[in-house]
KEZA-709611 format. One record per atom (N, C-alpha, C): residue in one letter; x, y, z. Coordinates in pm, whole numbers, padded with zeros to 5 digits, always signed. Example, Ala and Ser with C-alpha at 12.3 -4.5 7.8 and 13.67 -1.06 7.14 Angstrom:
# residues 2
A+01319-00569+00780;A+01230-00450+00780;A+01320-00330+00780;S+01285-00225+00708;S+01367-00106+00714;S+01290+00003+00787;
This chain:
# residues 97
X+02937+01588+00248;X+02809+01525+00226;X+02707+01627+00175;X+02582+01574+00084;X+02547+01645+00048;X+02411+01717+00120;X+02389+01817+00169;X+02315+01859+00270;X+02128+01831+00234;X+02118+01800+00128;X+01979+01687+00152;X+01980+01513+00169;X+02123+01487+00173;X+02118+01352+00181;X+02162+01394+00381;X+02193+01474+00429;X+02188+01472+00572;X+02056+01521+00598;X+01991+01595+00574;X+01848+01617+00621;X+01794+01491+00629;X+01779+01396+00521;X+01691+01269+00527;X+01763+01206+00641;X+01879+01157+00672;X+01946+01086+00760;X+01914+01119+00922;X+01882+01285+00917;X+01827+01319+01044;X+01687+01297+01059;X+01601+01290+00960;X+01463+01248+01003;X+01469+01095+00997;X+01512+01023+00924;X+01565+00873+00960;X+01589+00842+01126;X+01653+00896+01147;X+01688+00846+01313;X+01612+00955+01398;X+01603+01111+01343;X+01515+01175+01493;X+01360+01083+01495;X+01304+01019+01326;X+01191+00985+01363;X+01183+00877+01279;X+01201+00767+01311;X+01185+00644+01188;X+01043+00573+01199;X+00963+00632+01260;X+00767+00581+01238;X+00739+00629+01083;X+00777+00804+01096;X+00733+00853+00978;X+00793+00749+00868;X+00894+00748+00848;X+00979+00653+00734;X+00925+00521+00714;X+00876+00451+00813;X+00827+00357+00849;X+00672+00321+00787;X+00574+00433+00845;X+00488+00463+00815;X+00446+00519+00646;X+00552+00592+00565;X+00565+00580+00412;X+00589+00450+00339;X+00688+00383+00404;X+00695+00255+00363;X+00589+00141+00322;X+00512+00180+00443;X+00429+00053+00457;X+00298+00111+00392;X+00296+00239+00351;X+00183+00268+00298;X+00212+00279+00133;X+00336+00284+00129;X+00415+00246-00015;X+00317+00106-00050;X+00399+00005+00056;X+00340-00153-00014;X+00210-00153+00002;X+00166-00106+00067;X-00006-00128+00059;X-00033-00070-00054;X+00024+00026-00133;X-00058+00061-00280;X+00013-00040-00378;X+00115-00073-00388;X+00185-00200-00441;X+00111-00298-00483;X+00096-00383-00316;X-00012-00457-00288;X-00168-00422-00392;X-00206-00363-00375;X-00297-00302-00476;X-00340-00297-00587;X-00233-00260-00651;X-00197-00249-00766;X-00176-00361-00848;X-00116-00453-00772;X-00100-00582-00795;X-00219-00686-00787;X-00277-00643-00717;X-00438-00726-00734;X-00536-00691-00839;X-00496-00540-00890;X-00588-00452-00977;X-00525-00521-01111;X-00375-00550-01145;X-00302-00627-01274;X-00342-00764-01289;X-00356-00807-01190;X-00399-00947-01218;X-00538-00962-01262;X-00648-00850-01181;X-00828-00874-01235;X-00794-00831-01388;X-00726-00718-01451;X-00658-00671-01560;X-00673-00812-01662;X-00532-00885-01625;X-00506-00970-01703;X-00608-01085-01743;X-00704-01090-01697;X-00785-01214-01678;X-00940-01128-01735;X-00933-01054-01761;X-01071-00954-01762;X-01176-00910-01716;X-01157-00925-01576;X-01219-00936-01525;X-01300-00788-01462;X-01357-00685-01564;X-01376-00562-01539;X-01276-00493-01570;X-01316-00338-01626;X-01211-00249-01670;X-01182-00165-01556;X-01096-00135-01422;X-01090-00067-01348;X-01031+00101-01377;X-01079+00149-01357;X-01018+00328-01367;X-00929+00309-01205;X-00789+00343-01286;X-00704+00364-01182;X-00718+00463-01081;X-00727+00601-01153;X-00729+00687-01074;X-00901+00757-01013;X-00980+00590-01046;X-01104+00633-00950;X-01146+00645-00818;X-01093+00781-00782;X-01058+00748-00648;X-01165+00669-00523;X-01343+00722-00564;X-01426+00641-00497;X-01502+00492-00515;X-01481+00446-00624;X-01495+00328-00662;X-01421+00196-00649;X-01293+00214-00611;X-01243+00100-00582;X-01187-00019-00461;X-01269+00072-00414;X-01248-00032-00237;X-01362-00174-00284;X-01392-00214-00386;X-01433-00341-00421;X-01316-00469-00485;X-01225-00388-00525;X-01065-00486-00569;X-01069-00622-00486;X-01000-00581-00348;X-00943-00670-00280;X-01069-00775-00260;X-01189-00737-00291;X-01331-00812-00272;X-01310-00915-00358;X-01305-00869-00495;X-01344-00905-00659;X-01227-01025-00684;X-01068-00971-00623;X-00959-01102-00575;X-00975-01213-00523;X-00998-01158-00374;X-01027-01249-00271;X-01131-01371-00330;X-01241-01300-00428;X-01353-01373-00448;X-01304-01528-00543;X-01230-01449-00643;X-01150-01478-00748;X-01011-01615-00759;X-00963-01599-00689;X-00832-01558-00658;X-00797-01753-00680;X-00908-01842-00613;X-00887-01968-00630;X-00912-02050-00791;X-00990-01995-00791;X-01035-02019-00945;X-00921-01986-01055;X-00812-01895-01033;X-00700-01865-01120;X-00558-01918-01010;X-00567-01948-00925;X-00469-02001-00826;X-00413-01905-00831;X-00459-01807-00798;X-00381-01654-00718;X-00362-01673-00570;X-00253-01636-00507;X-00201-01626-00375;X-00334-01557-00280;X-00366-01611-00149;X-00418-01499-00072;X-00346-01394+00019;X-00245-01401-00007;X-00164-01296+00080;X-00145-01151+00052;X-00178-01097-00092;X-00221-00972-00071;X-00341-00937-00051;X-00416-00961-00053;X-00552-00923+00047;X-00567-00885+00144;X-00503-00996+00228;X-00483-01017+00386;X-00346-00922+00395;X-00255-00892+00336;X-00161-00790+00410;X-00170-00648+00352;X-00314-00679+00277;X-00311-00520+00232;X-00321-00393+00355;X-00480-00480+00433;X-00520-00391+00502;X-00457-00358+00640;X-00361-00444+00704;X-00262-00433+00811;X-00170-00346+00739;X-00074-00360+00664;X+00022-00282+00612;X-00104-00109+00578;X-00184-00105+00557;X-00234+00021+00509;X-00243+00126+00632;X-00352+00022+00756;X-00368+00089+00866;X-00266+00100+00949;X-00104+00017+00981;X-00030+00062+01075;X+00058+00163+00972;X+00080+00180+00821;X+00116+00230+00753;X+00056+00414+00806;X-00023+00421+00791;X-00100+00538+00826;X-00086+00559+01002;X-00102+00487+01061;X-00090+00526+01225;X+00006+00526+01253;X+00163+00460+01190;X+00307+00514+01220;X+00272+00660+01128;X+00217+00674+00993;X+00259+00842+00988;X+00245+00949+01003;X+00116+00912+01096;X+00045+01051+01203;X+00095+01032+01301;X+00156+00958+01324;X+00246+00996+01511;X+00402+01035+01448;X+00430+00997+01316;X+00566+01027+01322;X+00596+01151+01279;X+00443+01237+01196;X+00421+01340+01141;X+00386+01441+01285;X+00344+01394+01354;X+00239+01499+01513;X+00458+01504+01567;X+00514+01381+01578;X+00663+01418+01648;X+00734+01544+01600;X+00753+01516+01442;X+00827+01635+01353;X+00857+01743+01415;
């Protein structure tokens, strides 16, 4: 086996929050991203991706949005659960390490 595919396998099982905790902070930018393509497609404002202090108004500008184009409400609502247990599995799984 190849000895970085066993390193991952041991932090997999000594600590699966951390793994856990990347995951879910994976889909929360997903999630995101996906709300930012859709205001995109519809024109609704030109967003700078990589602005990092300007865009905690998205999930607002969706949410606001979202009936008027019959967009789903479910990334909105699972952004911010998936973000915050995303982050609090990866400081306890990061403090275990």
């Amino acid at each position: 086996m190849n000895d970085s595919f066993k390193m991952l396998v041991y932090v997999v099982r000594h600590d699966p929050a951390l793994v856990i905790g990347l995951g879910l902070i994976g889909v929360a930018g997903a999630l995101w991203f996906q709300m930012l393509l859709e205001l995109e497609r519809v024109g609704l404002g030109s967003y700078a991706v990589w602005n990092f202090g300007g865009n905690w108004g998205i999930p607002v500008v969706y949410f606001n949005v979202r009936k008027k184009y019959g967009w789903p409400g479910w990334p909105v609502y699972s952004l911010w659960p998936c973000l915050v247990v995303g982050v609090v599995c990866f400081v306890v799984g990061a403090f275990r390490l």
